[in-house]
N, C-alpha and C positions, 0 to 999 in steps of 0.2 A: 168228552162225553162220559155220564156218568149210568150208572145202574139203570138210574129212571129214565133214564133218555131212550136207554135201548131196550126198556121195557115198553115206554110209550112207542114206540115205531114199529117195533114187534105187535103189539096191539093194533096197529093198522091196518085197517082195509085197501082196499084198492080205489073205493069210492073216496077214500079222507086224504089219497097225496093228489095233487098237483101235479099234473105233467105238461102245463101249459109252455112253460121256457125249455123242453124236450122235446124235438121234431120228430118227426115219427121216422121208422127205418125206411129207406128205399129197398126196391125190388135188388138192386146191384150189392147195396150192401148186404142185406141177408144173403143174397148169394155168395158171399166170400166169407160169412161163420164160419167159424167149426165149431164144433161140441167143445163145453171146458174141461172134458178128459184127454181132448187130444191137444189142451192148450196148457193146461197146468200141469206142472211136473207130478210124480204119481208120487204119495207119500212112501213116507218105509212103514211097511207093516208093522201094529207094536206086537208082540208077546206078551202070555197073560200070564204072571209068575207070583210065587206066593214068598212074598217078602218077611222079615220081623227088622223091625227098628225099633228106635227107642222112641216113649210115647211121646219126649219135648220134641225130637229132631219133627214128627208127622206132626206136630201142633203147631211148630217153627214152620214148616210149610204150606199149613192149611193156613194160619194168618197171612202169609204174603200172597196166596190165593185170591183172599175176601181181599187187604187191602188192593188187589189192582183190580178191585172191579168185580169177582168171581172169575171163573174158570177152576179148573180141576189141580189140586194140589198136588197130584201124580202128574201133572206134563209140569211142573215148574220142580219136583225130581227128575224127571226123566231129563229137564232142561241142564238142570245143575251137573247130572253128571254127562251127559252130551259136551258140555262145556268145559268140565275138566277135561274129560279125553282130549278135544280136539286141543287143548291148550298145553296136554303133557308135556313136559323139554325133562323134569326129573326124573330119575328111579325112583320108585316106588319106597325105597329103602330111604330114600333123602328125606322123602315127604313126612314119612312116619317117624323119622327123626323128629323135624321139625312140629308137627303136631306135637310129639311127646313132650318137648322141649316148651311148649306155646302152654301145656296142662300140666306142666311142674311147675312153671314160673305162677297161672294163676292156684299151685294150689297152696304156695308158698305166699303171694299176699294174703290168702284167706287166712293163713296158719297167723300170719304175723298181725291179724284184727282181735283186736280184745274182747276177750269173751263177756256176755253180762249174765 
């Protein structure tokens, strides 16, 4: 399902679906709902906090954003670092090694490209 897809059903009325192959609820089954506050888990509240990044890293987000369709390029950070967490096994000190190690080696191929 792409953009326009849930742009066009979004744009539906109630007069334009179909609900013919949908039986209608019986009186027992309503009786046994419940609200979808008491059936879905309750999210975690976000906080509103005033960040600064670098402008590629929020441009590097806002494009993975748009390609999956739109959504908010702040929940696909809030994702990335949700994901580190839950995945941490190093120190913090390991990591920063290795980053450091990942941004010397490219800054040594750049060094070793011929200039024009």
């Amino acid at each position: 399902m792409d953009r326009d897809d849930l742009k066009r059903i979004d744009d539906m009325t109630d007069e334009n679906i179909n609900y013919s192959d949908i039986p209608p609820l019986t009186n027992a089954q309503l009786a046994t709902m419940k609200p979808l506050r008491e059936v879905l888990p309750r999210a975690v509240p976000k906080v509103r906090i005033t960040i600064r990044l670098d402008a590629d890293t929020v441009q590097w987000f806002k494009k993975q954003a748009q390609q999956a369709d739109g959504g908010s390029y702040q929940n696909f950070i809030n994702n990335a670092l949700r994901y580190y967490i839950e995945r941490q096994r190093e120190p913090l000190e390991d990591v920063l090694r290795q980053v450091v190690r990942e941004e010397l080696r490219e800054i040594k191929v750049h060094l070793a490209q011929p200039t024009v």
